[in-house]
C-alpha positions as CSV (number, residue, x, y, z in Angstrom):
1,X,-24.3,37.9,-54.9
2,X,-25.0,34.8,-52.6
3,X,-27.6,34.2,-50.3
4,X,-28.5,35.8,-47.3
5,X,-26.1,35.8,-44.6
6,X,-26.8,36.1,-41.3
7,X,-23.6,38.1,-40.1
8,X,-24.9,40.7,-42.4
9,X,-28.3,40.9,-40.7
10,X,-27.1,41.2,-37.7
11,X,-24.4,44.2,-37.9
12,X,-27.4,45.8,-40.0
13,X,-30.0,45.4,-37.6
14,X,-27.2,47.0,-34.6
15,X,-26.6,49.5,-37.0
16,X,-30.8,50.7,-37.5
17,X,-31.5,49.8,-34.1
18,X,-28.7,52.1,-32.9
19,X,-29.7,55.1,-35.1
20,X,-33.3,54.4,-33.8
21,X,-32.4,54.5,-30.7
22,X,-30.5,57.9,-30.3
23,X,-33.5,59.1,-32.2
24,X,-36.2,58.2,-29.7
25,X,-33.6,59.5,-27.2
26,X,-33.0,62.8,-28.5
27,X,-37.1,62.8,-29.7
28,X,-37.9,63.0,-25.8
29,X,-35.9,66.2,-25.0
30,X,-37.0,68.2,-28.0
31,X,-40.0,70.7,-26.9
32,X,-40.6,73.3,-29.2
33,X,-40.5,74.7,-33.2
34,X,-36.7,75.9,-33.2
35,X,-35.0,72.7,-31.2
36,X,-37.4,70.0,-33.7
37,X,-36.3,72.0,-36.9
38,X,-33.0,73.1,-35.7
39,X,-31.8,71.8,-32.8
40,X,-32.3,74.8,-30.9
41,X,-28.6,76.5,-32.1
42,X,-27.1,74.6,-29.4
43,X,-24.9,71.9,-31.5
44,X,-21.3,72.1,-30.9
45,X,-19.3,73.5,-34.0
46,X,-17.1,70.2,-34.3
47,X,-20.3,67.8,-34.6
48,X,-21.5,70.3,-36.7
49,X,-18.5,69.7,-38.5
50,X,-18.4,66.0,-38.7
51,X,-22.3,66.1,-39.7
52,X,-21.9,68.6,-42.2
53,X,-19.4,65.7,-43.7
54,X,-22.1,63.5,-42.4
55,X,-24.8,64.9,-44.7
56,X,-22.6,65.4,-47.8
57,X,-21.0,62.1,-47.8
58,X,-24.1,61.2,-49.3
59,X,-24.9,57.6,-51.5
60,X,-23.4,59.4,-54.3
61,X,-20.0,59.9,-52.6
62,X,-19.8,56.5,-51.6
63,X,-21.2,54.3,-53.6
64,X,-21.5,56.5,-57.1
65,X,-18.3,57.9,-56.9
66,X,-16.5,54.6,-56.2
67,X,-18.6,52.7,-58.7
68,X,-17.9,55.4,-61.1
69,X,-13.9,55.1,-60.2
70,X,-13.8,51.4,-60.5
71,X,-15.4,51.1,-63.8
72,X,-14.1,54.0,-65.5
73,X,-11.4,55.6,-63.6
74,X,-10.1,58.9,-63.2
75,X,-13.8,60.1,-64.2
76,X,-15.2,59.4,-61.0
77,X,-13.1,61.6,-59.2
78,X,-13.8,64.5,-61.0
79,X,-17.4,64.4,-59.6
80,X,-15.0,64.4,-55.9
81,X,-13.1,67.8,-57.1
82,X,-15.8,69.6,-57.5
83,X,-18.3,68.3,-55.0
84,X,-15.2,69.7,-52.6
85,X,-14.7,72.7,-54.5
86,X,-17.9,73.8,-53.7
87,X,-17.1,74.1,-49.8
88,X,-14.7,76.9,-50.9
89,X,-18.1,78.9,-51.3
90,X,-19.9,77.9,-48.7
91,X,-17.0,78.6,-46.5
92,X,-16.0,82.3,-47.7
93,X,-19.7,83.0,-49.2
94,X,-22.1,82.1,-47.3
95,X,-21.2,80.4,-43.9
96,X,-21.6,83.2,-41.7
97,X,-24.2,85.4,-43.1
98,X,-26.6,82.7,-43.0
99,X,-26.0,81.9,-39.8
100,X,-26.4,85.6,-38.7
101,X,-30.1,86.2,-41.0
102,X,-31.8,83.5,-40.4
103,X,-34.0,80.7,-37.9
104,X,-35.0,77.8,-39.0
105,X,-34.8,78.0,-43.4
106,X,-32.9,79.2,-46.5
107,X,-35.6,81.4,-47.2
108,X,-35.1,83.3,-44.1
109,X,-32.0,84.5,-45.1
110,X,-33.5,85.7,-48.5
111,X,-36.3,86.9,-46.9
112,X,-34.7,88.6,-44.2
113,X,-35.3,92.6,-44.4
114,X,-37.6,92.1,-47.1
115,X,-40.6,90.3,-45.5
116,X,-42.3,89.6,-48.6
117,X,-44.0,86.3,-48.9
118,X,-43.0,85.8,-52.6
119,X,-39.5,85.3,-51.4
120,X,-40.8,82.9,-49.0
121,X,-43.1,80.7,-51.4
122,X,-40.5,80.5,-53.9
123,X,-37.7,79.8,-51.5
124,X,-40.1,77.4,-50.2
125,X,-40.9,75.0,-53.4
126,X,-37.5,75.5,-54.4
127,X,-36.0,74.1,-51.4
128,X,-39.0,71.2,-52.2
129,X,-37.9,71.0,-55.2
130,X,-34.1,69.7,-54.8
131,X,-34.7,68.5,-51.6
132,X,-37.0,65.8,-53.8
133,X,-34.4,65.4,-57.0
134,X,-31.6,65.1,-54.3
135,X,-33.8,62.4,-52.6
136,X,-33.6,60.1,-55.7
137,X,-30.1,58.7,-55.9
138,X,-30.2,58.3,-51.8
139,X,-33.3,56.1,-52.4
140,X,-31.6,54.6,-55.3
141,X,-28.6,54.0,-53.2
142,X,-30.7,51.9,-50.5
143,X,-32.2,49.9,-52.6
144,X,-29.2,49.2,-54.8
145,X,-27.4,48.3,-50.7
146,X,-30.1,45.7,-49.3
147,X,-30.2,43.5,-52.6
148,X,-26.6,41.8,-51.8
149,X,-26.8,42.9,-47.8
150,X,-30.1,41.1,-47.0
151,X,-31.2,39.2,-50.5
152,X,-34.2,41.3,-51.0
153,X,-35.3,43.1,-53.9
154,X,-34.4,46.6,-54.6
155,X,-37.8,48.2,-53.6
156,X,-37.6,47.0,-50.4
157,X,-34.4,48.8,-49.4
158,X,-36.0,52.0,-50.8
159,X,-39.2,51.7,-48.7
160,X,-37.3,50.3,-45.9
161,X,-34.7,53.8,-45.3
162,X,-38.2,55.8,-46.5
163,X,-39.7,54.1,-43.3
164,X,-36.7,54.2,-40.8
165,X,-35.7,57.6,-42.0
166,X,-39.4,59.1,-41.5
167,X,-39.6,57.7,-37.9
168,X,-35.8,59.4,-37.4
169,X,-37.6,63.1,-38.1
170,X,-40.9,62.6,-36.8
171,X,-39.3,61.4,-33.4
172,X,-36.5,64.1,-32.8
173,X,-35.9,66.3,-36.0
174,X,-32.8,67.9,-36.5
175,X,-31.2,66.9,-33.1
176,X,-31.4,63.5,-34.3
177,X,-30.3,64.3,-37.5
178,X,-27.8,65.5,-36.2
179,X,-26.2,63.3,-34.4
180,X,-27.0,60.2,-36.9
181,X,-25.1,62.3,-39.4
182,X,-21.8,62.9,-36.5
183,X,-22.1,59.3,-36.5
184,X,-21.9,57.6,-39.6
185,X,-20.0,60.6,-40.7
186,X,-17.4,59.3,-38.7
187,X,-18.0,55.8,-39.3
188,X,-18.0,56.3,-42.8
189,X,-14.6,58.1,-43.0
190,X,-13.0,55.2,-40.6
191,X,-14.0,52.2,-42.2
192,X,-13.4,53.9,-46.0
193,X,-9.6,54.5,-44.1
194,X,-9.7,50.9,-43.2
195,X,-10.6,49.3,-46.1
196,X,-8.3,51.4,-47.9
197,X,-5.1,50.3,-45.5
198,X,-6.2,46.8,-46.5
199,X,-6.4,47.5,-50.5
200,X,-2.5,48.8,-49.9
201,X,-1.6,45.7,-47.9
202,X,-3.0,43.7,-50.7
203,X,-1.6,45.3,-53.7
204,X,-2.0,44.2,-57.1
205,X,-2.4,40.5,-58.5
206,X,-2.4,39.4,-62.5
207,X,-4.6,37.0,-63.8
208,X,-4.3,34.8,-67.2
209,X,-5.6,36.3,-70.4
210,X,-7.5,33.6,-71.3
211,X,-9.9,33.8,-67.8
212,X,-11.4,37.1,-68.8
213,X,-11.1,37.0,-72.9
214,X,-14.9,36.1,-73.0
215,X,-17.8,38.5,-73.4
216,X,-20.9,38.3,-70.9
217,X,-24.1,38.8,-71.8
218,X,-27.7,39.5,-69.8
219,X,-30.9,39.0,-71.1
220,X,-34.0,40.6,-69.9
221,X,-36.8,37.8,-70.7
222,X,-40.1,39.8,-71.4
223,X,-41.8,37.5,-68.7
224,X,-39.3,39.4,-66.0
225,X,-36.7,36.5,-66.0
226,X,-32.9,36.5,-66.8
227,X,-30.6,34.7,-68.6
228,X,-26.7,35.3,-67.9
229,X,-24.1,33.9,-70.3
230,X,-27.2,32.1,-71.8
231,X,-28.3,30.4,-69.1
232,X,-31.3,31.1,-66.8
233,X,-31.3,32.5,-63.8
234,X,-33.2,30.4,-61.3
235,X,-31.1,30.4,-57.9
236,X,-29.0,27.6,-58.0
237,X,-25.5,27.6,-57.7
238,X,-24.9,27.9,-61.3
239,X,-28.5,28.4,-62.4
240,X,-26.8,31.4,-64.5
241,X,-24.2,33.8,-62.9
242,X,-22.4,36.5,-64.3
243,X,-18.7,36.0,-63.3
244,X,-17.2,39.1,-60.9
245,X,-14.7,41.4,-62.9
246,X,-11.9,43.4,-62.1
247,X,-8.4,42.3,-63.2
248,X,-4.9,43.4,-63.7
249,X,-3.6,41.7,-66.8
250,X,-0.2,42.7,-66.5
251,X,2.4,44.5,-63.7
252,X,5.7,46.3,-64.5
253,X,8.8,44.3,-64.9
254,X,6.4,41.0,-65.7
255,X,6.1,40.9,-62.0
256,X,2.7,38.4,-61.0
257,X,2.0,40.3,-57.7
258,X,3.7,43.3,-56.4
259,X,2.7,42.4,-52.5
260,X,2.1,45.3,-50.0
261,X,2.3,49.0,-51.7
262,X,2.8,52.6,-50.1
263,X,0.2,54.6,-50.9
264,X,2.4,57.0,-53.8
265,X,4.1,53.4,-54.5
266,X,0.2,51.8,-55.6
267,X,-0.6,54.5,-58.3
268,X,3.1,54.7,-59.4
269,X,3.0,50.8,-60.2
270,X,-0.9,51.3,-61.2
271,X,0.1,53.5,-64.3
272,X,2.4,51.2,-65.7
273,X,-0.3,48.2,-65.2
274,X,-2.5,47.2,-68.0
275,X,-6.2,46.4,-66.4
276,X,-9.2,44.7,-67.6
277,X,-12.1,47.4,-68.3
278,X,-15.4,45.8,-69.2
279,X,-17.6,48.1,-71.4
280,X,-21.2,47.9,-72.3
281,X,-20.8,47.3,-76.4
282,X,-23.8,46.1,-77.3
283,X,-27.3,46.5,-76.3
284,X,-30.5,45.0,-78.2
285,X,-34.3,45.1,-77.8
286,X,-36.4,42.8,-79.5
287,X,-39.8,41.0,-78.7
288,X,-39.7,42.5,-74.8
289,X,-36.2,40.7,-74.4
290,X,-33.0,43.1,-73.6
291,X,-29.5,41.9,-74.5
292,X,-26.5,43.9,-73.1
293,X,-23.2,42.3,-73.7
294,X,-20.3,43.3,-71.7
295,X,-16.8,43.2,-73.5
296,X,-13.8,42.8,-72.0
297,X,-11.0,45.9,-73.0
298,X,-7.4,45.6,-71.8
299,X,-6.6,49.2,-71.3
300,X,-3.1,51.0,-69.7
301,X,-3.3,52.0,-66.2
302,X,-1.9,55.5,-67.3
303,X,-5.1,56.0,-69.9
304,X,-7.3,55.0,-66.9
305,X,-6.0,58.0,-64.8
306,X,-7.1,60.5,-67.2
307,X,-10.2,62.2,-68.1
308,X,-12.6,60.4,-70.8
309,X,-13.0,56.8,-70.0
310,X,-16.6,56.9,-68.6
311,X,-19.3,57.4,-71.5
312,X,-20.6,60.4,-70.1
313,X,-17.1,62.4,-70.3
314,X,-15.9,60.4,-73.3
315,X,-16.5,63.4,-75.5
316,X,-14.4,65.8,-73.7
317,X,-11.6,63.6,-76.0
318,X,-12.7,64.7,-79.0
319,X,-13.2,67.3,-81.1
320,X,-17.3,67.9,-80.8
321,X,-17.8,70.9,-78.6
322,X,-21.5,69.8,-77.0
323,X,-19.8,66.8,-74.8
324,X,-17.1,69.8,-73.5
325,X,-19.7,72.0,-72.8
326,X,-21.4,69.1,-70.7
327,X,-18.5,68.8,-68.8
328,X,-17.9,72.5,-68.2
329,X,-21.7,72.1,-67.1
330,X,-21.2,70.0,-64.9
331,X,-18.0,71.0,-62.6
332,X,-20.2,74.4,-62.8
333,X,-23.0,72.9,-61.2
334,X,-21.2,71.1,-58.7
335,X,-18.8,74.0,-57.7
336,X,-22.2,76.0,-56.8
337,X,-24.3,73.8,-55.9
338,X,-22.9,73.0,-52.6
339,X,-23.8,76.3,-51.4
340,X,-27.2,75.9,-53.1
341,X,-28.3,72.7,-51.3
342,X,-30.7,73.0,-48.7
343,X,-30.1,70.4,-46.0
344,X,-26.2,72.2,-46.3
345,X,-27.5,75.6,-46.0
346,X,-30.3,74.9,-42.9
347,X,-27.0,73.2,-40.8
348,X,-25.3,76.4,-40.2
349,X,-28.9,77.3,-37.8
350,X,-28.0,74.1,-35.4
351,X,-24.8,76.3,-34.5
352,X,-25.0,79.4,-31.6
353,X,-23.1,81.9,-33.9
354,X,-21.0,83.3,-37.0
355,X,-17.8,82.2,-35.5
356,X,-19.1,78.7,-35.0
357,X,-20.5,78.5,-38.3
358,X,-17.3,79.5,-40.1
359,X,-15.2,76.5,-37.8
360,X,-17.9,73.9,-38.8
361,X,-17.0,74.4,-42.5
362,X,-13.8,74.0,-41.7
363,X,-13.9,70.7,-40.0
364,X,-16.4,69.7,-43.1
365,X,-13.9,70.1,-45.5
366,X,-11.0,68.3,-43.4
367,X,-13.1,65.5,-43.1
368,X,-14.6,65.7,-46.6
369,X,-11.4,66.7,-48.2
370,X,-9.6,63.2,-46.7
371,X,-12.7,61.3,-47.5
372,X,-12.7,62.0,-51.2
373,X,-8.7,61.1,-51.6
374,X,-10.1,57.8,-49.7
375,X,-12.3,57.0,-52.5
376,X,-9.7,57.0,-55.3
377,X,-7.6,53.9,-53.7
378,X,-11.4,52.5,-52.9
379,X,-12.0,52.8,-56.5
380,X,-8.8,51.6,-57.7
381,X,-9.1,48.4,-55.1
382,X,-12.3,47.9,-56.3
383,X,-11.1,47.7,-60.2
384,X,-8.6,45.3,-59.7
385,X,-10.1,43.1,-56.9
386,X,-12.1,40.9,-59.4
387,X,-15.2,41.4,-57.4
388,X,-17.0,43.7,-59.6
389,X,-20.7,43.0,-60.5
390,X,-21.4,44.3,-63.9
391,X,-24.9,45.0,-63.9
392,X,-24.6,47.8,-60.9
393,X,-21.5,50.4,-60.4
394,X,-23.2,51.2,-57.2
395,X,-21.9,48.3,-55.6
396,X,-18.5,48.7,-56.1
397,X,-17.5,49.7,-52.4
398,X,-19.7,47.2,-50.1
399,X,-18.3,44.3,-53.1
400,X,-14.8,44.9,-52.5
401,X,-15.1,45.0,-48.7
402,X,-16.3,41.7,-49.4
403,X,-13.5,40.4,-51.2
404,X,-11.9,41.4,-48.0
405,X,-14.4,39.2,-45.7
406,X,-18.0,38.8,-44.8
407,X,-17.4,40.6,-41.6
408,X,-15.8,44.4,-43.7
409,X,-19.0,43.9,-46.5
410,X,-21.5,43.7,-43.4
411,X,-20.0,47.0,-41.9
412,X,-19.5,48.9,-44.8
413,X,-22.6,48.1,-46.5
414,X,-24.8,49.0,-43.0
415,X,-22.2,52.3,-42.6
416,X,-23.4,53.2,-46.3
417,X,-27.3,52.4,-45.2
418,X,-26.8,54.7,-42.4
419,X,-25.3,57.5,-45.1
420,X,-28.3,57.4,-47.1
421,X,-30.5,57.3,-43.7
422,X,-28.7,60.5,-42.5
423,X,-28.8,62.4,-45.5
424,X,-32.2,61.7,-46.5
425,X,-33.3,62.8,-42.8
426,X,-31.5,66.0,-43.4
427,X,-32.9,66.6,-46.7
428,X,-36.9,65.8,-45.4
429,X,-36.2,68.0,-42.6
430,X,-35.7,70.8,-45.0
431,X,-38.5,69.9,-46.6
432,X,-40.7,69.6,-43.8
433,X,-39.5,73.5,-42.5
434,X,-39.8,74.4,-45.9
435,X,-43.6,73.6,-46.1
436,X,-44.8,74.4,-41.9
437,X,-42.0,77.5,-41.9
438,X,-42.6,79.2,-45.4
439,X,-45.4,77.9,-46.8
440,X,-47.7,78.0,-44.0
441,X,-46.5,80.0,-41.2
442,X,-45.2,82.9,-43.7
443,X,-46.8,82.6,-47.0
444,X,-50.8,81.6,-45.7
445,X,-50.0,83.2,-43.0
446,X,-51.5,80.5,-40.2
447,X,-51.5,81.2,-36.6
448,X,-49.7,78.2,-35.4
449,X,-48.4,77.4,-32.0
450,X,-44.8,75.7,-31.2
451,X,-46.8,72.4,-31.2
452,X,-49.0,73.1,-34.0
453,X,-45.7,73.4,-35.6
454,X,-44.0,70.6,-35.0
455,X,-47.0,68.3,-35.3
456,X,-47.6,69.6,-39.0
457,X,-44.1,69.2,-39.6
458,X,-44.1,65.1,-39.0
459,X,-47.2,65.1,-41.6
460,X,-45.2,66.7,-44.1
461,X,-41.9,64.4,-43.3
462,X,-44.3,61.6,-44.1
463,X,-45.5,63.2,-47.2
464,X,-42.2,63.7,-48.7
465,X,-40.8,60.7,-47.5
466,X,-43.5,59.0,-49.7
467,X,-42.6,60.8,-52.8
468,X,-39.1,59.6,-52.5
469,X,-40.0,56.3,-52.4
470,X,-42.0,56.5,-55.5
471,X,-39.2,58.3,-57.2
472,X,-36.1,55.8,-55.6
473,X,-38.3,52.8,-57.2
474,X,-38.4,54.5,-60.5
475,X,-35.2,55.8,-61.0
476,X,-33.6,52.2,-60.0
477,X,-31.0,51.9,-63.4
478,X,-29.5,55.3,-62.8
479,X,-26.0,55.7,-61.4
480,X,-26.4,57.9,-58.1
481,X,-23.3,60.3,-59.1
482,X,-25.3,61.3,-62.5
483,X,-28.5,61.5,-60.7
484,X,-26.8,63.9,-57.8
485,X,-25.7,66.2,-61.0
486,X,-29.0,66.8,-62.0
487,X,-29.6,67.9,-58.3
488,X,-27.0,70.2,-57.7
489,X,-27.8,71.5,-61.3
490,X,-31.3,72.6,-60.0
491,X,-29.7,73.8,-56.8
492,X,-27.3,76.1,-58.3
493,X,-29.6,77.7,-60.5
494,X,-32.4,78.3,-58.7
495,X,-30.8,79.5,-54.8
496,X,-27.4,80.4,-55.8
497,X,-28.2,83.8,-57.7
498,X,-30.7,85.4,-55.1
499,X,-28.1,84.1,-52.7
500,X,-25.1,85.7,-53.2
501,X,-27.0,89.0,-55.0
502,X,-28.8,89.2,-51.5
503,X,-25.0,89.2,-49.8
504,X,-23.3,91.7,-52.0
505,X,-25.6,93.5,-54.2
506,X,-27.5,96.6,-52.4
507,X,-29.5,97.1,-55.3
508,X,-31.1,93.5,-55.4
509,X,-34.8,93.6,-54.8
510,X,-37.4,91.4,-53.6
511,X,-39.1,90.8,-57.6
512,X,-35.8,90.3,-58.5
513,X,-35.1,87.5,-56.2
514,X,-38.9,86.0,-56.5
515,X,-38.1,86.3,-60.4
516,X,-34.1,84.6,-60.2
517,X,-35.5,81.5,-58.1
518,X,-38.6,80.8,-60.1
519,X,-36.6,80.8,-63.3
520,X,-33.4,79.6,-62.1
521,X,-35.4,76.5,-61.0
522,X,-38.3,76.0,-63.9
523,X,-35.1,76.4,-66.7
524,X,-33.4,73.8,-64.8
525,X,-35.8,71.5,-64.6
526,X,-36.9,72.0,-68.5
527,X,-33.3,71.3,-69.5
528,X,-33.1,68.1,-67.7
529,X,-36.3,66.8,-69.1
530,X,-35.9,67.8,-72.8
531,X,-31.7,66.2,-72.5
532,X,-30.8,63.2,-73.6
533,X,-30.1,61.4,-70.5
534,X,-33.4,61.9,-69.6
535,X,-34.8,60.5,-73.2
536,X,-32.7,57.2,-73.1
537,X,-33.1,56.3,-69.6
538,X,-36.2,57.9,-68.5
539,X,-38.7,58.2,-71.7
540,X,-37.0,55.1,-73.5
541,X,-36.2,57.4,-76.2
542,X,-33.3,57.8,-78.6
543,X,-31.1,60.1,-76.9
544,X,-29.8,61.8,-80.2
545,X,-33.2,62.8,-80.4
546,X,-33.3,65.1,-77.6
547,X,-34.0,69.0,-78.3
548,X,-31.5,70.7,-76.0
549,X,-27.5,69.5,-77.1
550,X,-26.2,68.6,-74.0
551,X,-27.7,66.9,-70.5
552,X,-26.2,69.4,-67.7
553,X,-28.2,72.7,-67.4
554,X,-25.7,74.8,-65.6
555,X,-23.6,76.8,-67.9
556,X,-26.7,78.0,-69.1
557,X,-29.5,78.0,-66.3
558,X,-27.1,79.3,-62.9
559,X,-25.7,82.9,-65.7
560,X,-29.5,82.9,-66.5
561,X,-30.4,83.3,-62.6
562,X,-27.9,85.9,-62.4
563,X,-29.5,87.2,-65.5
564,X,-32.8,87.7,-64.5
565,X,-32.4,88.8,-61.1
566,X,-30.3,91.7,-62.6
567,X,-33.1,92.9,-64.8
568,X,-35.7,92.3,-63.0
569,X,-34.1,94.3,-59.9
570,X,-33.1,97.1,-62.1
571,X,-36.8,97.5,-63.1
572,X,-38.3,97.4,-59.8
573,X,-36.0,99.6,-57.5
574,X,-38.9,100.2,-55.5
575,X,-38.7,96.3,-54.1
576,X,-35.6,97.0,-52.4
577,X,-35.0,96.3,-48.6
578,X,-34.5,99.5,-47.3
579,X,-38.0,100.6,-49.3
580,X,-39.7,97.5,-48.7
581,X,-43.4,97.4,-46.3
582,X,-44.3,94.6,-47.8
């Protein structure tokens, strides 16, 4: 990765001290409960806009889905499809009747005509409880940025944003939330536009067989050192360093560089490229020392823009029916989770009304929408730019910008700090409103004033901002794309049911709800841990052990929400609004 450079710390610390500074800014004009936790309804529907793009463009968009493009292909941008997909519900399902039901929460929409506090303590831990799992792969994110941006280890990125990002809610809330999220929402989008101008200018180069016919290989010592092609890894120059991949073996028409491309022109000549995929093929365990050996696989451009090259949609090629179900699974979760999400949902209270919720979505999915076609030709670039580091998809993006100059990798790689700074602000303030508005205020019932509020809310920021931390450092290995799954998994199936039953089902009651969110969310969680994703990379397991047959929850647990609310409702007619004194 190189040492540390001192360009890179620089348009870093501009980029913090910036997002600090509108913080402490906006921190001295906010004065009561509703402008802390959200913005007092008085943001304009086109920042809204931008920041709704601003909190979704999370780490996984950015880094996950173009790590997940440039090693694999066509795979990552599935996880784009139906992250956008999933705006197609927020936008006709729920935009507007949350805005008109509720203050400050998603429970307050739930809990709207109801008043019952089991709506609001379940509402409550389940907006804890993906707020947390959608914490991890932003954590995971930062840690996986400030390793090549400032040479530091991976922990300290992840307790750095848990530090900046705690100071950016306790100072201001969501107003500076907000407007960190318009900011490097924008940001984000123009520099991913930039880079991707550049990767067109470029085009495509070949390189010689014989430089990438050679395995690479890492070993894990047990006394926490590496070795990298068999030699150890001590700092120097070539104290062992695993050589960057990424290379086009062969062009159409024999051609050795095709020069500047159009941007239909680079995926036609693309397809009818053969490119160098490198694929984990071996990995040992013996004595406390890891081996993972890296092949080199010559595949056609055309195979790499289909479905099936990454492992975890591999299956969907064959004939076993557990890896289709996965994958069915999975576009599920991520077509309803976006709806589901509580940092999303909370936005639409920063807004004065229904009409201005509806044209915030709007201007989320534009900028969303031309984001994720961004990402492809970031991928792509990123694949064939022989800058790849092996050991960490998550890099992909801020690695090719440096292929491109010190200059592009220090901006990009601080625009993607700030992503994970803004989302992870969002998601602890929906935390923190969770706990002080639901928990306490609604559920125990405490008699707390506006500053009472507000005050108890910056505890709680704190609190959760710790646990994600904890969480970040733990879940380190894990690509931020997969991780974000898992999280929209538990979304879906725990808010999504008593959401949309609430909207359009008269005969929903308040058990039936309690009942959907609680199960939605436990059945979630139970698949996840018993899969075997979770037993490989979490428990250190075999993963063909696992007891459930596939690792995505959703086809199952979001019908089962639906399920249960049903029933439940049917047997409790007495719980519904219009009879409820609760």
């Amino acid at each position: 990765m190189g040492g540390t450079s001192i360009l890179a710390i620089s348009v870093f610390a501009f980029f913090v001290a910036v997002t600090l500074g509108l913080s402490f800014y906006l921190g001295s004009r906010t004065r009561s409960a509703h402008s802390y936790f959200a913005a007092g309804g008085q943001i304009h529907w086109f920042v809204n806009g931008v920041a709704f793009a601003g909190d979704y463009l999370s780490a996984a968009s950015f880094l996950g889905i173009c790590g997940m493009i440039a090693f694999f292909g066509y795979d990552g941008f599935l996880y784009s499809i139906g992250y956008l997909a999933g705006w197609v519900v927020a936008l006709f399902v729920v935009a507007e009747p949350m805005r008109r039901l509720g203050k400050y929460t998603f429970a307050d929409a739930l809990d709207a005509k109801f008043h019952s506090r089991g709506i609001k303590l379940a509402a409550a831990i389940s907006t804890l409880v993906v707020s947390i799992f959608y914490l991890i792969p932003q954590m995971v994110g930062a840690g996986a940025l400030i390793q090549p941006l400032l040479n530091l280890p991976h922990w300290v990125g992840v307790v750095a944003v848990g530090a900046v990002v705690v100071v950016i809610v306790m100072t201001a809330g969501m107003a500076s939330t907000t407007y960190v999220q318009f900011l490097k929402g924008g940001l984000l989008v123009l520099f991913s536009f930039i880079l991707s101008l550049l990767i067109l200018n470029r085009g495509f180069k070949t390189v010689e067989p014989e430089s990438v016919s050679q395995p690479q290989t890492i070993a894990k010592l047990a006394d926490g050192k590496t070795m990298i092609n068999g030699v150890l890894k001590d700092g120097t120059p070539n104290g062992g360093k695993l050589r960057p991949a990424g290379e086009v073996l062969k062009l159409p028409n024999g051609e050795k560089e095709t020069g500047p491309l159009g941007p239909i022109e680079f995926f036609q000549v693309f397809r009818e490229s053969k490119i160098v995929l490198w694929k984990t093929t071996n990995t040992t365990e013996k004595d406390g020392t890891k081996v993972t050996t890296y092949t080199p696989t010559p595949t056609d451009g055309v195979d790499i823009l289909r479905p099936g090259q990454a492992p975890i949609f591999q299956g969907i090629r064959g004939k076993s029916l557990a890896p289709k179900i996965d994958f069915l699974s999975l576009m599920l979760a991520l077509f309803c989770g976006t709806a589901s999400l509580p940092h999303i949902l909370i936005r639409y209270y920063t807004v004065k009304d229904e009409a201005a919720a509806r044209k915030s979505t709007v201007v989320g999915i534009a900028t969303i929408g031309f984001f994720y076609v961004l990402t492809l030709y970031i991928g792509i670039g990123a694949m064939t730019s022989g800058a790849l580091d092996l050991t960490d998809t998550n890099m992909a993006a801020p690695l090719l910008a440096k292929s491109f100059g010190e200059l592009l990798f220090a901006i990009i790689s601080a625009i993607a700090f700030t992503t994970v700074l803004g989302t992870v602000s969002g998601l602890i303030v929906a935390a923190s409103g969770a706990v002080v508005h639901d928990v306490c205020t609604s559920y125990l019932q405490w008699k707390l004033n506006d500053h009472e509020k507000v005050r108890l809310g910056k505890i709680s920021a704190v609190g959760v901002g710790i646990i994600a931390i904890v969480l970040g450092i733990l879940f380190q290995k894990m690509n931020v794309s997969f991780l974000v799954g898992w999280a929209f998994s538990v979304a879906a199936s725990a808010n999504l049911p008593s959401l949309v039953m609430r909207l359009f089902w008269k005969g929903t009651t308040r058990q039936g709800i309690t009942a959907s969110i609680i199960v939605g969310m436990a059945s979630a969680l139970i698949w996840i841990l018993l899969s075997g994703e979770s037993y490989s990379k979490i428990y250190g397991l075999k993963a063909e052990d696992a007891i459930v047959p596939f690792s995505q929850p959703g086809i199952v647990t979001i019908p089962l929400g639906f399920l249960v609310l049903i029933l439940v409702s049917l047997a409790t007619p007495h719980g519904r609004a219009s009879d409820s004194n609760e």
